[in-house]
C-alpha positions in Angstrom: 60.7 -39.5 49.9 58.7 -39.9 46.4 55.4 -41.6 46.1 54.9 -44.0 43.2 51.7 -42.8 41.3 50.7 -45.3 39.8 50.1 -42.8 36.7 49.1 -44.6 33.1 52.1 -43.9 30.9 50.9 -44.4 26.9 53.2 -45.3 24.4 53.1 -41.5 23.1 52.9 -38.3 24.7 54.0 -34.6 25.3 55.1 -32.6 27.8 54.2 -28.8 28.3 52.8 -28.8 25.1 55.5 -30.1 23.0 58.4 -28.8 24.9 59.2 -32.5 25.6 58.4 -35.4 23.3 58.2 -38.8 24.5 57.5 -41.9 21.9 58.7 -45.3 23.3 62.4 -45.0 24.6 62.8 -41.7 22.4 62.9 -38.7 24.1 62.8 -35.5 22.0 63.6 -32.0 23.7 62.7 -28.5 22.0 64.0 -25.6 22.9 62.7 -22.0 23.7 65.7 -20.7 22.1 65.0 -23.2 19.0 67.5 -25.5 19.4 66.3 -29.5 19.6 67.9 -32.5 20.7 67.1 -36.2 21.4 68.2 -38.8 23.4 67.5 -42.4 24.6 66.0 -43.0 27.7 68.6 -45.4 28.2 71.6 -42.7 28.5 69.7 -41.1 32.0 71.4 -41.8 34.5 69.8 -39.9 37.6 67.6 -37.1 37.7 67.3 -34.6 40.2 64.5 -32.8 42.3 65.7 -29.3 43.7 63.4 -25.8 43.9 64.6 -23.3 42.6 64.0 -19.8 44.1 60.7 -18.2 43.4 59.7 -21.7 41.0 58.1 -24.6 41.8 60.0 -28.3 42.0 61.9 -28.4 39.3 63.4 -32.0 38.2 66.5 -32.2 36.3 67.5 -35.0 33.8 71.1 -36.1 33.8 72.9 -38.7 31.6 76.3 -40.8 33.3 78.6 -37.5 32.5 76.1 -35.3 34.2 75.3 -33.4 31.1 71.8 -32.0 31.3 69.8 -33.8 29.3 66.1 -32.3 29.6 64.4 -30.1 32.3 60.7 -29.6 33.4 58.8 -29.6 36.6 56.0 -31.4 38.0 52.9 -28.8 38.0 53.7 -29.0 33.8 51.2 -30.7 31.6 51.6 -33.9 31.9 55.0 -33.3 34.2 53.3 -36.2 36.6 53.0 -38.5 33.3 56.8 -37.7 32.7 57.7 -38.9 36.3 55.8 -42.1 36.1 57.8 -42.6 32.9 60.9 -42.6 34.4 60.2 -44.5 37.1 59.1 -47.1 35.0 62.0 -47.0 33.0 63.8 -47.7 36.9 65.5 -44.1 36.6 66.6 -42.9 40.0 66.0 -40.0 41.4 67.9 -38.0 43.9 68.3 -34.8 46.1 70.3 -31.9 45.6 72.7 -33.1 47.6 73.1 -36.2 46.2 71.0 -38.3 48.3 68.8 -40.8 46.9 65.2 -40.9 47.1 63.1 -43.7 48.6 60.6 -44.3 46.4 57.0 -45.5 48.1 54.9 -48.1 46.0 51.3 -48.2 47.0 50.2 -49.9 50.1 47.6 -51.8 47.5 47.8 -52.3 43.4 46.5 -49.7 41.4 43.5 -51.0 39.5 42.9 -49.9 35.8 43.8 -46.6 34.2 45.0 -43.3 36.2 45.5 -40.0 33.8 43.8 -36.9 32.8 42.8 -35.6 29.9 41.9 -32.3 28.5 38.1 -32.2 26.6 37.4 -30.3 23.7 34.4 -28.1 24.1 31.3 -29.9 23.2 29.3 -26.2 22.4 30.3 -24.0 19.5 32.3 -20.8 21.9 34.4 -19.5 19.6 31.5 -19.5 16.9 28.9 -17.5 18.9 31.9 -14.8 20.2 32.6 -14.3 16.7 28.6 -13.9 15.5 28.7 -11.7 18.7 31.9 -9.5 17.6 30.8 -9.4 13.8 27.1 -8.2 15.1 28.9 -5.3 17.3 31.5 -4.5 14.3 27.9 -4.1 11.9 26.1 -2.1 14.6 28.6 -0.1 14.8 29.6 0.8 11.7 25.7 0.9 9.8 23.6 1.4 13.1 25.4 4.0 14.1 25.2 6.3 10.5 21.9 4.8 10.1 21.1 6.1 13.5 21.9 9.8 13.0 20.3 9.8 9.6 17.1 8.8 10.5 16.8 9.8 14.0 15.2 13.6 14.5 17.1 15.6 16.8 15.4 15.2 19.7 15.8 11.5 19.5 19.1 11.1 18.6 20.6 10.5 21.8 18.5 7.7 22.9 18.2 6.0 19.5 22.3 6.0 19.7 21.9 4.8 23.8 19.4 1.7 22.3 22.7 1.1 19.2 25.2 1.4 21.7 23.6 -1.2 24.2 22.6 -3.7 21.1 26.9 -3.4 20.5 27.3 -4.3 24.2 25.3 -6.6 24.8 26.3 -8.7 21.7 29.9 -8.9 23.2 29.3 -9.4 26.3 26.1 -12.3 26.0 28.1 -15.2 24.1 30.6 -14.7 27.3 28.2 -14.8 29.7 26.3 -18.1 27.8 29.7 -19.6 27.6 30.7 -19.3 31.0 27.3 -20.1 32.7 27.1 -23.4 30.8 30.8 -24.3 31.8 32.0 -24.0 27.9 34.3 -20.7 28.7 37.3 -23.0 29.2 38.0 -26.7 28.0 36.9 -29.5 31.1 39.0 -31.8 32.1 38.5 -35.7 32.6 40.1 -38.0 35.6 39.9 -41.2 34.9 41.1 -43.5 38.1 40.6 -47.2 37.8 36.6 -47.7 37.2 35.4 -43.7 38.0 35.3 -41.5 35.8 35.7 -37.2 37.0 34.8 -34.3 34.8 35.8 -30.6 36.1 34.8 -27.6 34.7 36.7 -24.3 36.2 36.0 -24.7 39.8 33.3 -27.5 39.6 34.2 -31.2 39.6 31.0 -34.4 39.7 31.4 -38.1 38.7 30.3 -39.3 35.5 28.5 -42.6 35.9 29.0 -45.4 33.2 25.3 -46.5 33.5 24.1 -42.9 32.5 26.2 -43.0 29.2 24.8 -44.6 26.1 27.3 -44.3 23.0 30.3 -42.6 21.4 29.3 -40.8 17.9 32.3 -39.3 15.7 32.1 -35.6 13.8 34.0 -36.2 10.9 34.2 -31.9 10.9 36.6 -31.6 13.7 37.9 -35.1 14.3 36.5 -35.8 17.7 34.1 -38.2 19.4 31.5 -37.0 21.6 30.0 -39.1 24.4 26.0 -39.3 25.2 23.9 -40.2 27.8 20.7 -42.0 27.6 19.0 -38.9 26.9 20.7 -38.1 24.1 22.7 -35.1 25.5 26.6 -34.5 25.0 28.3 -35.0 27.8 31.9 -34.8 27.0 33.8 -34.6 23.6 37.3 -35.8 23.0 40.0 -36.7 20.5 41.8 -39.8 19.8 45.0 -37.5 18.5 45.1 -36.0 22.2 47.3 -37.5 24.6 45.6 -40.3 26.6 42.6 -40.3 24.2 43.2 -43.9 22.5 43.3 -44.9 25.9 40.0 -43.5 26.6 38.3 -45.0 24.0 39.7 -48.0 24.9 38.5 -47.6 28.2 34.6 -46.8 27.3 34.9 -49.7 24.4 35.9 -51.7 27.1 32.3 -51.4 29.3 30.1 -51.6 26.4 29.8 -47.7 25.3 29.1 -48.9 21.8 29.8 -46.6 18.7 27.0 -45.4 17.0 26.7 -43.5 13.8 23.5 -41.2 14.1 
């Protein structure tokens, strides 16, 4: 038995970052190995839910000859998007052993947009661990020679201790910044229906579209970044991600206005 979704499928998208390609009825496939391939949704003919030992559900795409046409499984990136796809496009799926599955439509109508989408970091990381890195790399190569110039040799040893710890602690503080103010790894945002979910490692709250203001766009990297009424970043995005158009269009849609400055 499969449940139906209800997943928003855009016109565009990818599949474990590029493995799969999906644009309209197109569906392009590249391989580890290099190879490509592309076919028409059209030519599937069933695909096929088995697990495999020691992996996870893995779905198999067949056209009318039963030639394999793509592979992927469901815990992918967007894997769930892929499904929803096909079930649109009325592809059956089946068992292993050739049984079909029933699908199950939802006991009520899915209301406005269901997807996820992966944020961009709205804080600099990757700048302040490189500051942090290029400050050791100085320390160590200056402070240190510096160090055992100037020191006496009484002193030595601790002077070296205080360089050593000034090293350390440059590495290890744009870490610890990053990670206490949820920046360490890119959030992700759930958006089902009218609610909005932001999750940051092991953390998830609601963001409430009353507490947002406007959408302004950094020409630098290409991304819009949502405020609240205070003026704070909440969450920053791109448009050239999957399901970010549909974002936009979402916030557009209940009057988060774009605003230059």
């Amino acid at each position: 038995m499969y449940t139906d979704m209800g997943l928003t499928v855009p016109d565009s998208f990818q599949v474990n970052e590029g493995g799969i390609i999906v644009h309209g009825s197109a569906v392009h496939v590249e391989s580890p190995l290099g190879k490509s391939w592309s076919f028409s949704v059209q030519e599937a003919d069933r695909l096929i839910l088995h697990r495999p030992k020691g992996r996870s559900f893995e779905n198999v795409l067949l056209d009318a000859q039963g030639q394999t046409l793509c592979r992927f499984t469901r815990m992918q990136k967007n894997g769930e998007v892929f499904l929803q796809y096909l079930l649109n496009q009325g592809v059956p799926f089946f068992r292993p052993d050739g049984q079909p599955l029933e699908i199950v439509r939802p006991a009520e109508p899915v209301s406005g947009p269901r997807f996820t989408l992966q944020l961009r970091r709205t804080a600099p990381v990757w700048t302040w661990i490189g500051l942090g890195m290029g400050l050791a790399l100085v320390l160590g190569c200056v402070g240190i020679p510096f160090t055992v110039m100037l020191s006496s040799g009484s002193h030595i040893e601790r002077n070296l201790c205080v360089v050593l710890g000034m090293s350390l602690l440059s590495i290890i503080a744009p870490w610890v910044c990053a990670a206490s103010s949820g920046q360490l790894f890119p959030p992700v945002l759930t958006l089902d229906g009218e609610r909005m979910w932001i999750s940051r490692g092991l953390g998830r709250r609601e963001l409430r579209l009353e507490d947002m203001d406007c959408c302004r766009f950094q020409r630098s990297d290409e991304c819009y970044v949502l405020y609240d009424l205070q003026g704070r970043p909440v969450i920053k995005f791109s448009t050239r991600d999957d399901f970010g158009p549909q974002l936009m269009d979402f916030l557009t849609s209940h009057n988060i206005r774009l605003c230059s400055k």
